[in-house]
C-alpha distance (Angstrom), angle and dihedral (degrees) to the residues before:
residue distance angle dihedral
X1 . . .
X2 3.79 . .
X3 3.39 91.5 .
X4 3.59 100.5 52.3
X5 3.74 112.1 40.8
X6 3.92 128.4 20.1
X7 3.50 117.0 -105.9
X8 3.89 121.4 -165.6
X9 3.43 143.8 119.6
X10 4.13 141.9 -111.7
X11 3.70 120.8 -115.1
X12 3.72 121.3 179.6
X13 4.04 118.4 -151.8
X14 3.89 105.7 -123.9
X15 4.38 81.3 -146.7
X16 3.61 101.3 59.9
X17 3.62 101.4 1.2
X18 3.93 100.6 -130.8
X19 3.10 115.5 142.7
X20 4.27 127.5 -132.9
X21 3.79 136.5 -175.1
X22 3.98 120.3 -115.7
X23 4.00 114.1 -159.7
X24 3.86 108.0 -118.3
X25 3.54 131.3 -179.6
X26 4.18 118.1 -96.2
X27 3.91 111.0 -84.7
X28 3.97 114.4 -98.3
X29 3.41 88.8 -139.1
X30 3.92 95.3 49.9
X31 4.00 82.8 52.6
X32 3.67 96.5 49.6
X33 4.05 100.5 57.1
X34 3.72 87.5 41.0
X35 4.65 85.4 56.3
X36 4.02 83.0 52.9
X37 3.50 87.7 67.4
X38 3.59 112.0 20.4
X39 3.77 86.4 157.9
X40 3.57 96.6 73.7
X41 3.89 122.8 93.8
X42 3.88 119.9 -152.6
X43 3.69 117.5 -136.7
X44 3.96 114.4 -115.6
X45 3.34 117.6 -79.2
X46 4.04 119.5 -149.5
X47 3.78 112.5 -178.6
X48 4.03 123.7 -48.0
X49 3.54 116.4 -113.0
X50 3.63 137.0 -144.9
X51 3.94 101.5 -156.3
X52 3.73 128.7 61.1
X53 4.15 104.8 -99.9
X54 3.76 142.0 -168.8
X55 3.37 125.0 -109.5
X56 4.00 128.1 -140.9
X57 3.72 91.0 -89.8
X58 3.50 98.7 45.7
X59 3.81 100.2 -100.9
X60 4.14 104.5 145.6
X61 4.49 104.9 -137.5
X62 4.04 97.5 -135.1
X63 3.80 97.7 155.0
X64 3.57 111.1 74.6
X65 4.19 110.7 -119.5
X66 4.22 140.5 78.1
X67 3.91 116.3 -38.1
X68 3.81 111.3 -161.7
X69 4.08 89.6 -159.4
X70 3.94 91.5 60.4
X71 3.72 97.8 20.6
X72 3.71 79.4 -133.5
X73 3.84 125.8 148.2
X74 4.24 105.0 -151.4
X75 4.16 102.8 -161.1
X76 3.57 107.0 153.7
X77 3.58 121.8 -167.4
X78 3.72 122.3 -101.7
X79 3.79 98.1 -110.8
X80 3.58 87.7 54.7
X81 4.41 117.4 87.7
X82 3.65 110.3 170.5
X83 3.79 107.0 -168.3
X84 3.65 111.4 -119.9
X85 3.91 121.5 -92.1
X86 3.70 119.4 -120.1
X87 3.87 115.3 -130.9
X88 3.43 95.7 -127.8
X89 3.89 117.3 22.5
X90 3.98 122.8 -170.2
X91 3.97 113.2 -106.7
X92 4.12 79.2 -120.0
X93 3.90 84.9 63.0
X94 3.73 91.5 50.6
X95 4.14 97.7 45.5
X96 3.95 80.4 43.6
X97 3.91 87.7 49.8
X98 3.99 90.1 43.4
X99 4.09 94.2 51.5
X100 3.82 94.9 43.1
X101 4.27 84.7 62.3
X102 4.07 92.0 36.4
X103 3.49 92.0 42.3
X104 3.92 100.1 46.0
X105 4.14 112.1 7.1
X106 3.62 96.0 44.6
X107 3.99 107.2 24.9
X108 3.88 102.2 92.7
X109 3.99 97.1 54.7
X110 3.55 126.7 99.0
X111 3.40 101.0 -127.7
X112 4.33 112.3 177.2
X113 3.56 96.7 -141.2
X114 3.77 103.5 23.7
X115 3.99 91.9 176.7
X116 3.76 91.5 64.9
X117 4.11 109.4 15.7
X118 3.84 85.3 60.5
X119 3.68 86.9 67.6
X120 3.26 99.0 47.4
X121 3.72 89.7 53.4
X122 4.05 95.1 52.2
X123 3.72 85.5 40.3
X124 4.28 86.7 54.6
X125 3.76 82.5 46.4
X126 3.72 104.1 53.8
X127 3.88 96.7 35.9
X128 4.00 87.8 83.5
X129 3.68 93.2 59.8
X130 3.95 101.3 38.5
X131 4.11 93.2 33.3
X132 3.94 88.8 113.0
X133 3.84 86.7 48.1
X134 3.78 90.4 63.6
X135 3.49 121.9 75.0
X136 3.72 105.9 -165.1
X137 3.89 137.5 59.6
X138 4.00 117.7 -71.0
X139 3.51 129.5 -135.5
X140 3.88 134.5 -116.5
X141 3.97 114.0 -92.6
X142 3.54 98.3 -148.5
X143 3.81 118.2 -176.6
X144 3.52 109.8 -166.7
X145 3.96 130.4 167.1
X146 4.24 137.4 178.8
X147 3.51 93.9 -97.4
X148 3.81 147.6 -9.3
X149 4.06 124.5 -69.8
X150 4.13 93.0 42.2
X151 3.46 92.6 112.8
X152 4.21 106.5 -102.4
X153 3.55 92.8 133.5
X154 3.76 101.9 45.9
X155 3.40 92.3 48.0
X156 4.21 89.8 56.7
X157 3.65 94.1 41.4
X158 4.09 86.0 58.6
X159 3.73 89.7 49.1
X160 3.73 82.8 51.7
X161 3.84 95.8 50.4
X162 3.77 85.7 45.4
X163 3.82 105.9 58.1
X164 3.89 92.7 33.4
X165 3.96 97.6 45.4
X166 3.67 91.3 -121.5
X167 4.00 91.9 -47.2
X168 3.67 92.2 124.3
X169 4.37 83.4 170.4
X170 4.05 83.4 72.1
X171 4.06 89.2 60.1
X172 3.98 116.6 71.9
X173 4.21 114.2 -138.3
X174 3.80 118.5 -176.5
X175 3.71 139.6 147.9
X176 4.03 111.6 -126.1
X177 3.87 132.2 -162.9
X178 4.12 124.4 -144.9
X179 3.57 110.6 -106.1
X180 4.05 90.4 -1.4
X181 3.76 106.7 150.8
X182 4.06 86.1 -153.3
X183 3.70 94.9 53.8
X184 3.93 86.8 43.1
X185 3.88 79.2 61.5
X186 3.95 96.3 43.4
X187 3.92 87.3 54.2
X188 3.64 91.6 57.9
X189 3.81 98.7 44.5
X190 3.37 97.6 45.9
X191 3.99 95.4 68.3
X192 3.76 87.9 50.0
X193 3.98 83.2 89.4
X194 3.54 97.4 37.4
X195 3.33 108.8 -123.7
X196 3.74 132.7 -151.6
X197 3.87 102.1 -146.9
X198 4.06 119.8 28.0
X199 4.19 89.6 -150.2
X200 3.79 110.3 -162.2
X201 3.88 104.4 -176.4
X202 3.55 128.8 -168.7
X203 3.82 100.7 3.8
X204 3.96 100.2 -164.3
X205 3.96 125.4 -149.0
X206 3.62 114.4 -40.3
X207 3.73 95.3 -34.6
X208 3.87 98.6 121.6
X209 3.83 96.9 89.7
X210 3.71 94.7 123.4
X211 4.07 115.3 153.9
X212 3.72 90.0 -166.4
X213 3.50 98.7 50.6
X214 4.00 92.5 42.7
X215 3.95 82.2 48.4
X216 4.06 94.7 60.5
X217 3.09 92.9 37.9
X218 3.79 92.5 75.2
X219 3.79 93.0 28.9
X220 3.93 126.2 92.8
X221 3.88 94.4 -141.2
X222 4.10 135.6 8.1
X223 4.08 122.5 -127.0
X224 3.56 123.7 -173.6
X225 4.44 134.6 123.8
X226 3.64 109.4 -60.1
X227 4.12 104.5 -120.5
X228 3.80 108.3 -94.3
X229 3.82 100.5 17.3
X230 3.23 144.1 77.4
X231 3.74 103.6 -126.5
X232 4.22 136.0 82.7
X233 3.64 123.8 -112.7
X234 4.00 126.2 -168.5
X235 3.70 118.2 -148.2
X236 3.72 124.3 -170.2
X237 3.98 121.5 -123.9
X238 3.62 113.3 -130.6
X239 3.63 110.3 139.0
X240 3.55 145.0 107.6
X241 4.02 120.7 -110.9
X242 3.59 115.9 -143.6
X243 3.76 116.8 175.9
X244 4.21 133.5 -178.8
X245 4.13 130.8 -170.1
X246 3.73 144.4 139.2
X247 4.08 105.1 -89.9
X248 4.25 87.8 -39.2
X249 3.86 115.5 -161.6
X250 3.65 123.1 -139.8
X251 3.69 142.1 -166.6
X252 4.20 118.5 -109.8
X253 3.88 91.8 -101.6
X254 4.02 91.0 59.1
X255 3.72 101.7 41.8
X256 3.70 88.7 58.9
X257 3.56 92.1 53.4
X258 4.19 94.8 50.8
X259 3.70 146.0 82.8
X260 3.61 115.6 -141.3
X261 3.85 116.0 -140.3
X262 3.73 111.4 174.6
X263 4.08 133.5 -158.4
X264 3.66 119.7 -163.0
X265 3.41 119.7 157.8
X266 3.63 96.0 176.3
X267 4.09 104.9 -130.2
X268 3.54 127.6 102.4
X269 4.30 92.1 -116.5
X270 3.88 104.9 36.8
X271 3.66 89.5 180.0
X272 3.70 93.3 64.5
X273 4.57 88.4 62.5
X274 3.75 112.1 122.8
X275 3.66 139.0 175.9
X276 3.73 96.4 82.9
X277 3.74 132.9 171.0
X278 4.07 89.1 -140.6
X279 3.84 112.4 33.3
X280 3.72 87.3 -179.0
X281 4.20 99.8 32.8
X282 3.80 89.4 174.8
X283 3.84 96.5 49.3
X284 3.69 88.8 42.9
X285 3.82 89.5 49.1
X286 3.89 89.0 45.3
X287 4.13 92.2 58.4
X288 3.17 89.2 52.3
X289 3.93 123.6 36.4
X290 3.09 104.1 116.9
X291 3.84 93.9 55.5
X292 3.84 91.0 47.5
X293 3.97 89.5 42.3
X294 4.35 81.7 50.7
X295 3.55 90.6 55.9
X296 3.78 97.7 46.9
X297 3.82 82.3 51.0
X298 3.66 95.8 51.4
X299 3.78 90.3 54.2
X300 3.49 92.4 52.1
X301 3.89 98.7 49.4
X302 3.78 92.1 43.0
X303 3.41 88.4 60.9
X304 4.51 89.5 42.6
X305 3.83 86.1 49.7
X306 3.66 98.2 49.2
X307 4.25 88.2 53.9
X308 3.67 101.9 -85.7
X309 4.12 91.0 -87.1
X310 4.05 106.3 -159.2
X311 3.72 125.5 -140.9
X312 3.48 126.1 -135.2
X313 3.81 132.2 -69.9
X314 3.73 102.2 -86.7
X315 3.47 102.3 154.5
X316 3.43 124.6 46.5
X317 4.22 133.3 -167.5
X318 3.91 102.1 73.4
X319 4.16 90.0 -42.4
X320 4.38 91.0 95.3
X321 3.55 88.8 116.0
X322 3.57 111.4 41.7
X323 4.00 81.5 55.3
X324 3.50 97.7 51.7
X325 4.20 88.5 46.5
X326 3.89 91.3 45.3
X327 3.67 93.2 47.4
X328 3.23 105.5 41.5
X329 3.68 91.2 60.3
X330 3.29 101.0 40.6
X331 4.21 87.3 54.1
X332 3.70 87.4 52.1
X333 4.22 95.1 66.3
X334 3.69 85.6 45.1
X335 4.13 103.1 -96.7
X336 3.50 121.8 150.1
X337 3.80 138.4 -161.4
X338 3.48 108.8 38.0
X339 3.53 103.4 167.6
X340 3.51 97.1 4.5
X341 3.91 91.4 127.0
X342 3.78 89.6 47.8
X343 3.80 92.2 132.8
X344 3.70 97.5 49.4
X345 3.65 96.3 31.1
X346 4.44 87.7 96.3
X347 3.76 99.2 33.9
X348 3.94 100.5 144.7
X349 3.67 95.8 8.8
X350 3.78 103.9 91.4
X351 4.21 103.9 73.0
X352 3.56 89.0 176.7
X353 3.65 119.6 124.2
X354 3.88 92.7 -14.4
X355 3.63 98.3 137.8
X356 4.07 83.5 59.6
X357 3.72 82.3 51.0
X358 3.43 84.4 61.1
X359 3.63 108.9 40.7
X360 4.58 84.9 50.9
X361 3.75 83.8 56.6
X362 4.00 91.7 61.9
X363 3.29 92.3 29.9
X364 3.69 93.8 59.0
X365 3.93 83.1 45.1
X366 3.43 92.8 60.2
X367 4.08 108.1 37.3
X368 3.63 108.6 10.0
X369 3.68 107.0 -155.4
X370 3.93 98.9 -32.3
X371 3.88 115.5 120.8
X372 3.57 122.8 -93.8
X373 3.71 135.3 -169.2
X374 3.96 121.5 -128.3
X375 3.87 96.7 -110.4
X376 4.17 83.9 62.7
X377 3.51 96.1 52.9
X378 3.47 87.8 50.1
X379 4.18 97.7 57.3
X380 4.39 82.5 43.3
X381 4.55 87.0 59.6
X382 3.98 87.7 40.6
X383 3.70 91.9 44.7
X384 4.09 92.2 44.8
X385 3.68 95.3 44.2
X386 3.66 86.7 -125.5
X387 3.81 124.1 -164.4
X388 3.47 99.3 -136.6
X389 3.86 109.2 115.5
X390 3.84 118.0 -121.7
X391 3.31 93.6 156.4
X392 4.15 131.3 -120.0
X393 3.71 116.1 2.5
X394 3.91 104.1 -106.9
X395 3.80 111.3 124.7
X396 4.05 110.9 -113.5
X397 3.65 99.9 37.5
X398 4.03 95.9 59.6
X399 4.06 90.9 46.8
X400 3.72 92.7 56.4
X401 3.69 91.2 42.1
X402 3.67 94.1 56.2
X403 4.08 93.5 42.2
X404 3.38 82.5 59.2
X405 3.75 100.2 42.7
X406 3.78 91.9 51.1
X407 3.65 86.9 50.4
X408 3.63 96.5 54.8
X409 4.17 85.7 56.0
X410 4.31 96.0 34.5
X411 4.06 94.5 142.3
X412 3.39 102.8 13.4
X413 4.03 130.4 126.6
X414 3.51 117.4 -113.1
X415 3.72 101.7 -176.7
X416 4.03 103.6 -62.4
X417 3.88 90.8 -17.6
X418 3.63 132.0 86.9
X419 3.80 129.4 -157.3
X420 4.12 112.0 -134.8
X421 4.00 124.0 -178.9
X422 4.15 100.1 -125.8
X423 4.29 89.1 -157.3
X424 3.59 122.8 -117.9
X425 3.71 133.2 -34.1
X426 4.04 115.8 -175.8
X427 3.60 89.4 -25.6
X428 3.85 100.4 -52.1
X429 3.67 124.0 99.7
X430 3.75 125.7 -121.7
X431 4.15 135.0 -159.5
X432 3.35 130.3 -159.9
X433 4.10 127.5 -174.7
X434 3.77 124.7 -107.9
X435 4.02 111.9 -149.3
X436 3.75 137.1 167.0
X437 4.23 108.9 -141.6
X438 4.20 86.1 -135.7
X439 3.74 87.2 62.3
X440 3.78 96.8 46.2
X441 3.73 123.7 101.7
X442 4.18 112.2 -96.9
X443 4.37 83.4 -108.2
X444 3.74 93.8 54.7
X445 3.48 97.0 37.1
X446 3.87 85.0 71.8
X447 3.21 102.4 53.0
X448 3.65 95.0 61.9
């Protein structure tokens, strides 16, 4: 039994009164009903949940108890009284539902773009009760801002409280490092419990590079060596990614796996704003949960009852589905635009390859689209101080590096500009840059 289910027990500090689980072993008694009847086989059990959730066909779990279509077990906690969930709700009880969250859970944040990033955040907040309703991969939620105190955190951790009905133990939060073998190992063991939310908070600089966490995230389940044993274990990937930082930088492969929301609120100490609705958002949110969690509810099965109705494809690389499910509910109370900032939605995000960025910019400058040879590309990065690295100063060495550096990006976009090999002249290759005047910036559009 110990190797197939977790067995501990909660403890509650008398100091600060948080509570914390300490591993025990499996309870004799537990082990001797289960040897009356060694015959009988348990059904699979995923993760337990504290919230009432939809299953892949649509079917909402209100009765607390084992579902064999999610593999779910729905216990809430005593405190927690969801009111029940009609069958059929009125679109005027869904647009009521959607106000009641715009108007009170979302209304105090800064958000950028309010007409779009307040879609992505009831979009982040229904994905944990419709996740077994979509069929394909789902995208990052990442909440970033310009600087601490703007609110990116609070607004995850009440996404959190939402989709685990306060049980923030059923959501997962840790900080990971690109190409860190230990947080390789954190990303595994974290979907041994299942969680509901994958929370990564405060994502610093550019330092969400990982390849294992890109890899999952376009993966239906996870394998690797359970810690401390010899054997392999397979976890499925069902939850929703939420993720916060100060202006975070990403590499290619994550930005087109995330949706942008952005805080600003435009002062130089964000933490100092008043005039809010809520004062105390998280006391106001812990009064009433289960009316908030109601409402979510009601959006969702207004959107069941009506015949599940998908939006387009907005989203493409594995995420088809989770766009179609996302938008189709969100165009059934009435909201518009999701996705309509698609193309700005990642300006500054991507850190990949900007200092090439930079160096086409110049380089456009300088030539325009006329051929040039690899030794004159060379004087234009010494001459520009460039940052891209071609190691030690000493002639030969830097000219092969950058002939093969611009052949590792020959036809690739670089912002409006395009890298082409021009063929051979007396033995040495040239490049020229491919552009399109709509895409240039206003200053070099004139000089064309």
């Amino acid at each position: 039994m110990d190797k197939v289910a977790f067995h501990y027990k909660t403890t509650k500090d008398p100091t600060t009164h948080e509570t914390s689980k300490e591993p025990v072993f499996p309870n004799i008694s537990v082990i001797n009903n289960m040897l009356a009847e060694p015959e009988n086989e348990l059904p699979r059990l995923l993760r337990l949940s504290n919230v009432p959730i939809f299953g892949p066909e649509g079917v909402l779990q209100q009765d607390p108890g084992y579902s064999e279509e999610t593999q779910v077990y729905y216990h809430p906690s005593g405190r927690l009284v969801i009111p029940h969930v009609d069958s059929k709700p009125s679109q005027a009880d869904a647009v009521e539902a959607k106000t009641f969250i715009f108007d009170n859970l979302f209304i105090d944040f800064p958000f950028a773009n309010p007409e779009n990033d307040r879609l992505y955040v009831l979009a982040m907040l229904l994905e944990p009760f419709v996740r077994n309703m979509i069929h394909s991969f789902t995208p990052l939620y990442l909440i970033d801002k310009p600087m601490q105190g703007t609110g990116a955190s609070l607004l995850a951790q009440c996404v959190v409280q939402i989709a685990t009905g306060g049980r923030r133990d059923l959501a997962a939060s840790i900080n990971i490092k690109g190409g860190d073998v230990e947080s390789d190992k954190k990303i595994f063991s974290v979907f041994r419990t299942q969680p509901t939310i994958f929370f990564l908070d405060n994502i610093v600089g550019n330092t969400l590079k990982s390849k294992r966490l890109v890899e999952t995230m376009t993966s239906h389940s996870i394998t690797d060596r359970v810690l401390g044993a010899s054997e392999m274990a397979t976890y499925p990937v069902k939850c929703t990614w939420i993720g916060t930082g100060n202006n975070p930088a990403m590499e290619r492969d994550m930005v087109r796996r995330t949706v942008r929301i952005r805080l600003d609120a435009h002062m130089a100490n964000p933490e100092n704003r008043t005039g809010f609705k809520h004062t105390d958002l998280p006391l106001w949110l812990s009064q009433n949960l289960p009316k908030v969690i109601h409402a979510v509810l009601t959006i969702a099965q207004y959107w069941v009852s009506e015949g599940r109705p998908l939006g387009p494809i907005l989203m493409g690389g594995g995420f088809e589905h989770w766009s179609q499910v996302i938008g189709g509910i969100l165009t059934a109370v009435g909201l518009k635009g999701f996705f309509e900032n698609k193309k700005d939605m990642h300006a500054g995000l991507d850190d990949e390859d900007a200092d090439w960025k930079a160096f086409t910019f110049n380089w456009w400058d300088c030539f325009k689209g006329n051929k040039q040879e690899t030794s004159a590309l060379l004087l234009l990065w010494s001459d520009m101080q460039s940052e891209i690295d071609l190691g030690p100063k000493d002639g030969r060495p830097q000219l092969t590096k950058l002939g093969k550096e611009l052949t590792a990006r020959r036809d690739k976009h670089l912002g409006p500009y395009k890298i082409l090999y021009a063929g051979l002249l007396h033995g040495k290759k040239q490049w020229k840059l491919e552009t399109w005047e709509d895409d240039l910036p206003p200053e070099q559009q004139e000089t064309l």
